[in-house]
py3Dmol code that shows the C-alpha trace and the ligand (Angstrom):
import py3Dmol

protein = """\
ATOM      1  CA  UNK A   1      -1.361 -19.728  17.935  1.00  0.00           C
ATOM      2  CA  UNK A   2      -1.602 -16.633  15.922  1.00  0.00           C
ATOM      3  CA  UNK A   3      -3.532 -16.830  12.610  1.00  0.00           C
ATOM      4  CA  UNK A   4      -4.412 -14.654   9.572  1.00  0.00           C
ATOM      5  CA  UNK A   5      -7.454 -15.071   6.998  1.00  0.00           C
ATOM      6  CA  UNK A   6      -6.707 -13.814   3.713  1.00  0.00           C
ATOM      7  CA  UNK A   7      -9.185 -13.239   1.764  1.00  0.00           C
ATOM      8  CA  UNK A   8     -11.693 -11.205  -0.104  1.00  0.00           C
ATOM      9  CA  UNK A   9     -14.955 -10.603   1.679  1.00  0.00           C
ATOM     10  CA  UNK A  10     -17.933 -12.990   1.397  1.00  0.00           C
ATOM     11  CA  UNK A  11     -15.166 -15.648   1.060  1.00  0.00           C
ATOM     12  CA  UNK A  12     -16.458 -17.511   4.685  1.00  0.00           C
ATOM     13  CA  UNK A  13     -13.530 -16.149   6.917  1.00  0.00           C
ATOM     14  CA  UNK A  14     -16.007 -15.538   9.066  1.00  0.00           C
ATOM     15  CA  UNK A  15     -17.597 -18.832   9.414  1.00  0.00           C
ATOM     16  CA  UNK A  16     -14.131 -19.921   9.532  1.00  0.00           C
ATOM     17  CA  UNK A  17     -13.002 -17.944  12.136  1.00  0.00           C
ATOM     18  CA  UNK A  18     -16.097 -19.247  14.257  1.00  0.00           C
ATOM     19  CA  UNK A  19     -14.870 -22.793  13.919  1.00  0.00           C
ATOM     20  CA  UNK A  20     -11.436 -22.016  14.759  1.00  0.00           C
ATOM     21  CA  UNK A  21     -12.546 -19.832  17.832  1.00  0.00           C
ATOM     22  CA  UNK A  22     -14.531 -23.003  19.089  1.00  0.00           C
ATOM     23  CA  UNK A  23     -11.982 -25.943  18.144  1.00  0.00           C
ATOM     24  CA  UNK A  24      -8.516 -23.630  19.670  1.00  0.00           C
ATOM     25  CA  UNK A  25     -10.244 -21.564  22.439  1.00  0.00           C
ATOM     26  CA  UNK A  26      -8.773 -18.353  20.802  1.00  0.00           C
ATOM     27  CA  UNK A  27     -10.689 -15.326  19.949  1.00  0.00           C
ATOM     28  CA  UNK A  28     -11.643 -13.817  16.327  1.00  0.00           C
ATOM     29  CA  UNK A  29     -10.017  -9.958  16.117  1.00  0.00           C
ATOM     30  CA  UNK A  30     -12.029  -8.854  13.146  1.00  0.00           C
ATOM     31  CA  UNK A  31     -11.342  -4.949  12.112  1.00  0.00           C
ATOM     32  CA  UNK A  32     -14.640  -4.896  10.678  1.00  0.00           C
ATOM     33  CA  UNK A  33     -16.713  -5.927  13.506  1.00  0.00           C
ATOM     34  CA  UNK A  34     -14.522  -3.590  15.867  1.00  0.00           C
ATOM     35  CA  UNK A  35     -15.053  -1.187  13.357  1.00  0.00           C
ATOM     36  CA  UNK A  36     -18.654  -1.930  13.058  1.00  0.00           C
ATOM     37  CA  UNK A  37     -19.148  -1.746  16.981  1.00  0.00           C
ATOM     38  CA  UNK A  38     -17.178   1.574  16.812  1.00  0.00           C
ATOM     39  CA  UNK A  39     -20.135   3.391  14.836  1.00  0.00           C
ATOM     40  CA  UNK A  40     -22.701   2.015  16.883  1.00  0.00           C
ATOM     41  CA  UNK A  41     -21.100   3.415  19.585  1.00  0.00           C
ATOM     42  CA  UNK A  42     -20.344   6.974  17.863  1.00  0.00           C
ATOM     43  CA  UNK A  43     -16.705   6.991  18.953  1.00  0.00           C
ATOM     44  CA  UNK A  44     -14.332   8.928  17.245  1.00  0.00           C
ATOM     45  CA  UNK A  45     -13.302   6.409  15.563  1.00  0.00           C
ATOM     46  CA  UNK A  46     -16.777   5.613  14.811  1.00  0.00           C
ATOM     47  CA  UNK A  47     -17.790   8.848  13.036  1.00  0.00           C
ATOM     48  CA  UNK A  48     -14.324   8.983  11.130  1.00  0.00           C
ATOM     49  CA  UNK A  49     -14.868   5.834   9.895  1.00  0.00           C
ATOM     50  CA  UNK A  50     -18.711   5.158   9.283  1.00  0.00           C
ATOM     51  CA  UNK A  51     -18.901   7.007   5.429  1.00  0.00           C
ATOM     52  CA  UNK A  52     -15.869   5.069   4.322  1.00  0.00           C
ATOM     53  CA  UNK A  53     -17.148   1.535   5.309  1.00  0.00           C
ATOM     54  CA  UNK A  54     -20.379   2.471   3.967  1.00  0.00           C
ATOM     55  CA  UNK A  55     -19.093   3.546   0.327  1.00  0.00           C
ATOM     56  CA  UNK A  56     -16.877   0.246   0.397  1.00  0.00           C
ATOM     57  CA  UNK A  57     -13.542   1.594   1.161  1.00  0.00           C
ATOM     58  CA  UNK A  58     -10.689   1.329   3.384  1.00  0.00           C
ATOM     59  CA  UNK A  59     -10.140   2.796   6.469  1.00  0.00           C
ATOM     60  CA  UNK A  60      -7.074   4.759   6.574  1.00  0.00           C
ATOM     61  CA  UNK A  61      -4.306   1.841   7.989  1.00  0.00           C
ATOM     62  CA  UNK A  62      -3.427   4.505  11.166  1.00  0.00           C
ATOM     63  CA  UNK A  63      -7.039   4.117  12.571  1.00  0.00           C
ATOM     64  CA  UNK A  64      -6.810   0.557  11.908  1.00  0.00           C
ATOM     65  CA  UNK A  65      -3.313  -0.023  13.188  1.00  0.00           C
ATOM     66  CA  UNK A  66      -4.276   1.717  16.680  1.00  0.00           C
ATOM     67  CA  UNK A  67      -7.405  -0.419  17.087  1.00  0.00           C
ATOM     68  CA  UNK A  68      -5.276  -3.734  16.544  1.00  0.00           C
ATOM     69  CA  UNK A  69      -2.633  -2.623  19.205  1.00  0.00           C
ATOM     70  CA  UNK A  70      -4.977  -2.009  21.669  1.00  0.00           C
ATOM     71  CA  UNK A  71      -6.780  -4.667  21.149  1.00  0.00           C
ATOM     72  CA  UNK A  72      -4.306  -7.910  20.923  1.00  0.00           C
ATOM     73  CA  UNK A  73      -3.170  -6.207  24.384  1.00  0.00           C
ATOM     74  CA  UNK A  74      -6.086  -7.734  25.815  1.00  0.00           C
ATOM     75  CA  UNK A  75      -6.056 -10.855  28.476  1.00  0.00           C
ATOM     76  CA  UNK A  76      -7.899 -13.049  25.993  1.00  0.00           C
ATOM     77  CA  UNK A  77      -5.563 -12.239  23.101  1.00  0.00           C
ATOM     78  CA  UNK A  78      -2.657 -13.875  25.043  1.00  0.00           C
ATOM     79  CA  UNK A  79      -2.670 -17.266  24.027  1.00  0.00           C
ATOM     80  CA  UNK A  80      -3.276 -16.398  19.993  1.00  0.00           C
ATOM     81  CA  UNK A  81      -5.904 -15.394  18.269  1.00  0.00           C
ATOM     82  CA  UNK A  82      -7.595 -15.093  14.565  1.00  0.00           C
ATOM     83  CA  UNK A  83      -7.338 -12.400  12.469  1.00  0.00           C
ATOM     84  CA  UNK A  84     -10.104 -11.631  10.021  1.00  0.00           C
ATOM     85  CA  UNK A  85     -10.008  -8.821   8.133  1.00  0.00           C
ATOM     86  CA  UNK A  86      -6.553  -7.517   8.790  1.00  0.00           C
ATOM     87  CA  UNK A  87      -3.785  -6.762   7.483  1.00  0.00           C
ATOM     88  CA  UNK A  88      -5.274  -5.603   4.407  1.00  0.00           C
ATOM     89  CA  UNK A  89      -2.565  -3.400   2.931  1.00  0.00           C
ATOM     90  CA  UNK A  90       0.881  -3.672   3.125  1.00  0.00           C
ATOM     91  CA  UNK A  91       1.828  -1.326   5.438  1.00  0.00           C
ATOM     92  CA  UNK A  92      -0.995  -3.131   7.895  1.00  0.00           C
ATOM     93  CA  UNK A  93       1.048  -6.264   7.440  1.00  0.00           C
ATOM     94  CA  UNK A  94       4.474  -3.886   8.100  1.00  0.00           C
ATOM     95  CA  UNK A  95       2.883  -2.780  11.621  1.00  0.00           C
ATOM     96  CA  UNK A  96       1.476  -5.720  12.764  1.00  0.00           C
ATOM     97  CA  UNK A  97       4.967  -7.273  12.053  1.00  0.00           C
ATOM     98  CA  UNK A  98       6.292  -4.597  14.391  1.00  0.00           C
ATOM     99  CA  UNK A  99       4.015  -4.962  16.956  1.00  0.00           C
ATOM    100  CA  UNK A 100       4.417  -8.335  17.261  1.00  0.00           C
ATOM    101  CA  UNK A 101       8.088  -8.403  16.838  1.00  0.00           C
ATOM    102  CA  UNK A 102       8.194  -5.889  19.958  1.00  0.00           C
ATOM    103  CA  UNK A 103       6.150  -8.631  21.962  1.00  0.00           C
ATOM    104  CA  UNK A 104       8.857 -11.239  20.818  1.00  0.00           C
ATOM    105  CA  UNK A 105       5.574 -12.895  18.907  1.00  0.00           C
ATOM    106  CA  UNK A 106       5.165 -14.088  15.261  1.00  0.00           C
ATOM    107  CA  UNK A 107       2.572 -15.184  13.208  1.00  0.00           C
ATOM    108  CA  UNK A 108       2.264 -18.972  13.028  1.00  0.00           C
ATOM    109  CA  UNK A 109      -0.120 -19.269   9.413  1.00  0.00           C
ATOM    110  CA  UNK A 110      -1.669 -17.558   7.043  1.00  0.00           C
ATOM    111  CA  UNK A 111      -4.458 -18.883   5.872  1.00  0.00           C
ATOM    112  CA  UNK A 112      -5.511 -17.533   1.980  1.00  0.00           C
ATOM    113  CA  UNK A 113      -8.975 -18.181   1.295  1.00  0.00           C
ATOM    114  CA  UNK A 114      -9.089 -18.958  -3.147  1.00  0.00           C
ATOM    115  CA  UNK A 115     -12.480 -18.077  -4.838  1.00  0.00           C
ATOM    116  CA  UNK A 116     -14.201 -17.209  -7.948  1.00  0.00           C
ATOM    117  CA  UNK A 117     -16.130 -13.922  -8.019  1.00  0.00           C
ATOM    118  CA  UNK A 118     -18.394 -14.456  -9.797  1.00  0.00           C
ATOM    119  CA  UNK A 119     -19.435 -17.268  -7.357  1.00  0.00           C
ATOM    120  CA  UNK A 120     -18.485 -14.504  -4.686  1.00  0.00           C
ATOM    121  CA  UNK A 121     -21.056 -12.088  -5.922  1.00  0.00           C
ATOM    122  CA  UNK A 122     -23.736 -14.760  -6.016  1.00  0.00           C
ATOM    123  CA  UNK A 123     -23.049 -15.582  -2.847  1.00  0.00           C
ATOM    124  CA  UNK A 124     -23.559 -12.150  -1.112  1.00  0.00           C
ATOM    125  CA  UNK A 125     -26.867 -11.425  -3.245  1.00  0.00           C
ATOM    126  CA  UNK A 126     -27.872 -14.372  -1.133  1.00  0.00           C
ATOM    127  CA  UNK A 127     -26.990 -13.250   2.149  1.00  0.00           C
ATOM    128  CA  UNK A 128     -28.724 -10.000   1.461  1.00  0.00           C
ATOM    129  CA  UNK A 129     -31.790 -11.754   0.221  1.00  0.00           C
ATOM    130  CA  UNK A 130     -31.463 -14.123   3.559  1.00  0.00           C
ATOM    131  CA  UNK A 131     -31.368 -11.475   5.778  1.00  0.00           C
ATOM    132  CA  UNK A 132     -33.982  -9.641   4.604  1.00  0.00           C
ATOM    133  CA  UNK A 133     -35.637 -13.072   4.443  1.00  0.00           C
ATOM    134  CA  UNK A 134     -35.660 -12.987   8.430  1.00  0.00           C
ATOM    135  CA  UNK A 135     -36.712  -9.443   8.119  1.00  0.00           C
ATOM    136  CA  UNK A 136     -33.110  -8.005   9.356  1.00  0.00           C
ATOM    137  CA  UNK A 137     -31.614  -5.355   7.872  1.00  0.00           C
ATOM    138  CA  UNK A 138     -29.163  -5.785   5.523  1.00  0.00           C
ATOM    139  CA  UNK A 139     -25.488  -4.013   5.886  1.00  0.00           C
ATOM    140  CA  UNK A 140     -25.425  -1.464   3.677  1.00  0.00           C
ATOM    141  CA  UNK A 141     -21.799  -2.947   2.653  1.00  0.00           C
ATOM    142  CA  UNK A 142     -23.593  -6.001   1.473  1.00  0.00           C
ATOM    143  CA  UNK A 143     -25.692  -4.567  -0.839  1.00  0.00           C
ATOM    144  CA  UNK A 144     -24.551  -5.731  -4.562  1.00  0.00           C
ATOM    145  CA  UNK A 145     -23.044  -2.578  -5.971  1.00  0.00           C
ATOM    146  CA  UNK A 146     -21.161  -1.688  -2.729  1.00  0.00           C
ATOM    147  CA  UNK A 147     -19.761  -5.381  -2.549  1.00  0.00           C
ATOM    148  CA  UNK A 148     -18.259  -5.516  -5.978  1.00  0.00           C
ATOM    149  CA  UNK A 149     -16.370  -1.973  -4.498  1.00  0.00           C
ATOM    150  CA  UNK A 150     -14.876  -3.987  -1.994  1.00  0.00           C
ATOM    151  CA  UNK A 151     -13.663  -6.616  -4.467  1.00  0.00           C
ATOM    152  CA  UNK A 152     -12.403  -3.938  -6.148  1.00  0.00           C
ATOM    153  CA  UNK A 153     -10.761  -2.517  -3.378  1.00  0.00           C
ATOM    154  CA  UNK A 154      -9.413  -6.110  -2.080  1.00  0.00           C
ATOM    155  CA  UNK A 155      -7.834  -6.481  -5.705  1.00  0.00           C
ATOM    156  CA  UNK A 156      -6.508  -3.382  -5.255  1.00  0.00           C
ATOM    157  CA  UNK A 157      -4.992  -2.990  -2.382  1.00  0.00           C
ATOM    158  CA  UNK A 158      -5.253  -6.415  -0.457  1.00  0.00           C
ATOM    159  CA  UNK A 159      -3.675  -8.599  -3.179  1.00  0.00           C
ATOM    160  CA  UNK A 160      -0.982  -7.195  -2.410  1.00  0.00           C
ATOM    161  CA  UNK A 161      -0.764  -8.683   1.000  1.00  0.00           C
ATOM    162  CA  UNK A 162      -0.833 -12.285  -0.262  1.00  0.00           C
ATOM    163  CA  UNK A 163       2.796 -12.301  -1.560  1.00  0.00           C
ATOM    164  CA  UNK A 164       4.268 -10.489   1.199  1.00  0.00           C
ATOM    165  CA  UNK A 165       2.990 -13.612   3.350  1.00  0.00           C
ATOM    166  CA  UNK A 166       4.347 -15.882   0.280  1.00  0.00           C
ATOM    167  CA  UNK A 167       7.274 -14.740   0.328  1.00  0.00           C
ATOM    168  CA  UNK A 168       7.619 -15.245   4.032  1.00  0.00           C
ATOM    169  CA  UNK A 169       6.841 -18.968   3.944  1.00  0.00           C
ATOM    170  CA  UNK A 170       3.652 -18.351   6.120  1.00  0.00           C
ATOM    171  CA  UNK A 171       1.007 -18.851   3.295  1.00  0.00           C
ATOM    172  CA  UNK A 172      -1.381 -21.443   2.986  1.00  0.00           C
ATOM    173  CA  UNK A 173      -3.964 -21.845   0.420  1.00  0.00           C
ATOM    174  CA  UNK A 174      -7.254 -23.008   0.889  1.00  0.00           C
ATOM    175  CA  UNK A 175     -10.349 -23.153  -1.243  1.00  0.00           C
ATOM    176  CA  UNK A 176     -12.344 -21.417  -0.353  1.00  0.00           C
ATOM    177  CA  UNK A 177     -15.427 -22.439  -2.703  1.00  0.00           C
ATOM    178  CA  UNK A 178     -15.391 -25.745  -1.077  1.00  0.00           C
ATOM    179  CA  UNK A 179     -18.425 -27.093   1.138  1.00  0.00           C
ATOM    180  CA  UNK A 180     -17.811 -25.154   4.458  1.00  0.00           C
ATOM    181  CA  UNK A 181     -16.531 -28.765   6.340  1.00  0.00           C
ATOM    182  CA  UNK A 182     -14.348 -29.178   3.693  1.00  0.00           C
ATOM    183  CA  UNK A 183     -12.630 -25.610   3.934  1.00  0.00           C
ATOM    184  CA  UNK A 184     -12.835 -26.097   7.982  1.00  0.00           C
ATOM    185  CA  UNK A 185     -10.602 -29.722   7.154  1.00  0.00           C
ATOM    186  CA  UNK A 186      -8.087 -27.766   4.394  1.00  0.00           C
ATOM    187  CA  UNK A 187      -7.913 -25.185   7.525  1.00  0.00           C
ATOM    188  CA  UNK A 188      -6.809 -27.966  10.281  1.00  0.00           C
ATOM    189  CA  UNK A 189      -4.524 -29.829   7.499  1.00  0.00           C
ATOM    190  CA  UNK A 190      -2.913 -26.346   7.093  1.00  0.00           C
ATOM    191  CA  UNK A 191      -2.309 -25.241  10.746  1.00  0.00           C
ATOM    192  CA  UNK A 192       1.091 -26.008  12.500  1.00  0.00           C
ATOM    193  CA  UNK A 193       1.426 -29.603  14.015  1.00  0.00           C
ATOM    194  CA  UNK A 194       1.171 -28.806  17.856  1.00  0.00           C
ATOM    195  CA  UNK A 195      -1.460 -27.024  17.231  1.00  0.00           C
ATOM    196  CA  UNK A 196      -3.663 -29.525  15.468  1.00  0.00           C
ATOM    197  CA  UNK A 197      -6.748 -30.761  17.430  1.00  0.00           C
TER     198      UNK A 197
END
"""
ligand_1 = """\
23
AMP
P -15.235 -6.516 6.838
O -16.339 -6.827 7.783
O -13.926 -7.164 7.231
O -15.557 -6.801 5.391
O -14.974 -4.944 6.942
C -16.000 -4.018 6.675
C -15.380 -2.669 6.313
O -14.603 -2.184 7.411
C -14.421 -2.679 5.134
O -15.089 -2.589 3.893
C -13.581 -1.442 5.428
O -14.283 -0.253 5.136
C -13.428 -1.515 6.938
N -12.239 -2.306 7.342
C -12.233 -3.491 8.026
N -10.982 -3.922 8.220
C -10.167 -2.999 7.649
C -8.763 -2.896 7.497
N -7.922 -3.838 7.967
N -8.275 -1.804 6.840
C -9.101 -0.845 6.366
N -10.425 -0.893 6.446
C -10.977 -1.961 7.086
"""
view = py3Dmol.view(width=600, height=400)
view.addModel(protein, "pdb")
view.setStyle({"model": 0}, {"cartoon": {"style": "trace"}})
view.addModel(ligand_1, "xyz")
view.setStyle({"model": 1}, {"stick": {}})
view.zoomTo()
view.show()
C-alpha cells in the first residue's frame, strides 16, 4: 500500500504516520527527517539545504525528487510505504507520478489532513514549550515566527497539491483537529478495503 499525508505541518502526520507504520508494517518516507538527517550528516545535500529549512522554506523539488528515488528503491519500501511530507509542489507530485509509473506502481490514498490555524499555531507553541519542558532543544523550524512561514509556504505552494490528488479520485479528507484516535479511525475508514486491518 502506498500512501500520502497531505497536510500542513503541525497537523499530526507524523503521529499518524507512526500508527500506520505499526498497524501495516510499512515504513514512514518523510523528506523532512531525510532532510533533517542529511545536515547532521553535512552531506551535500545537507549543507545545500540546511539555511532553507531553517528560514522555513522549500527545498528546491530537484534535491527533493533525487532523495525520494533513491530512497523508495530501498528493500523495505517494497511492499508500500507512507509519505509524509512529500509531494509538496506540483511538480513533486508530477515526478513521483513518473517514478512510480516507471515501476508499474500507483498511489493507493491520499490522505488530506483539515485544520484550523489558528488551532495549528497553538499547537506548535506547545510543542516548543514541551520540548524545552524536557530540556531538548527545540527545532529552530518550530519556533513561532518560522512556523507561521511554513504555513505560509504550505498555502502557497502545497495547496496546490490537494486538487491535483482531487481531481485524481485519490483524496481523502480527514480532520485533522480531531482527538488523535479519532483521526487514526477516519485514517483506517479511509484506506482501501484489502488493506484494512
Ligand atoms: P517537515 O519536517 O516535513 O515539516 O520538513 C521540514 C523542512 O524540510 C521544510 O520546512 C522544508 O524546508 C524541507 N522539506 C521537507 N520536505 C520537503 C519537500 N517535499 N519539498 C521541499 N522542502 C521540503
Amino acid at each position: 500500500m502506498r500512501l500520502i499525508l497531505l497536510g500542513p505541518p503541525g497537523a499530526g502526520k507524523g503521529t499518524q504516520a507512526q500508527r500506520l507504520i505499526e498497524r501495516h508494517g510499512i515504513p514512514q518516507l518523510s523528506t523532512g527527517d531525510m532532510l533533517r538527517e542529511a545536515v547532521a550528516k553535512g552531506t551535500e545535500v545537507g549543507r545545500k539545504a540546511q539555511a532553507i529549512m531553517d528560514a522555513g522554506q522549500l527545498v528546491p523539488d530537484e534535491v527533493v525528487i533525487g532523495i525520494v528515488a533513491d530512497r523508495i528503491e530501498e528493500a523495505d519500501a517494497r511492499k508500500g510505504f507512507i509519505l509524509d511530507g512529500f509531494p509538496r509542489t506540483v511538480p513533486q507530485a508530477e515526478a513521483l507520478d513518473r517514478l512510480l509509473d516507471a515501476k508499474g506502481l500507483r498511489i493507493d490514498a491520499v490522505l488530506e489532513f483539515q485544520v484550523d490555524e489558528d488551532a495549528l499555531v497553538a499547537r506548535i507553541e506547545k510543542r516548543a514549550a514541551d520540548t524545552l519542558a524536557a530540556g531538548k532543544p527545540v527545532r529552530k523550524d518550530d519556533t513561532p515566527e518560522v512556523f507561521r512561514r511554513r504555513l505560509q509556504e504550505f498555502r502557497q505552494l502545497t495547496a496546490a497539491v490537494v486538487p491535483y490528488y482531487r481531481e485524481r479520485g485519490l483524496s481523502h479528507t480527514i480532520g485533522g483537529m480531531a482527538p488523535i484516535d479519532d483521526v487514526t479511525r477516519q485514517i483506517e475508514g479511509a484506506l482501501p478495503v484489502e488493506a484494512r486491518v
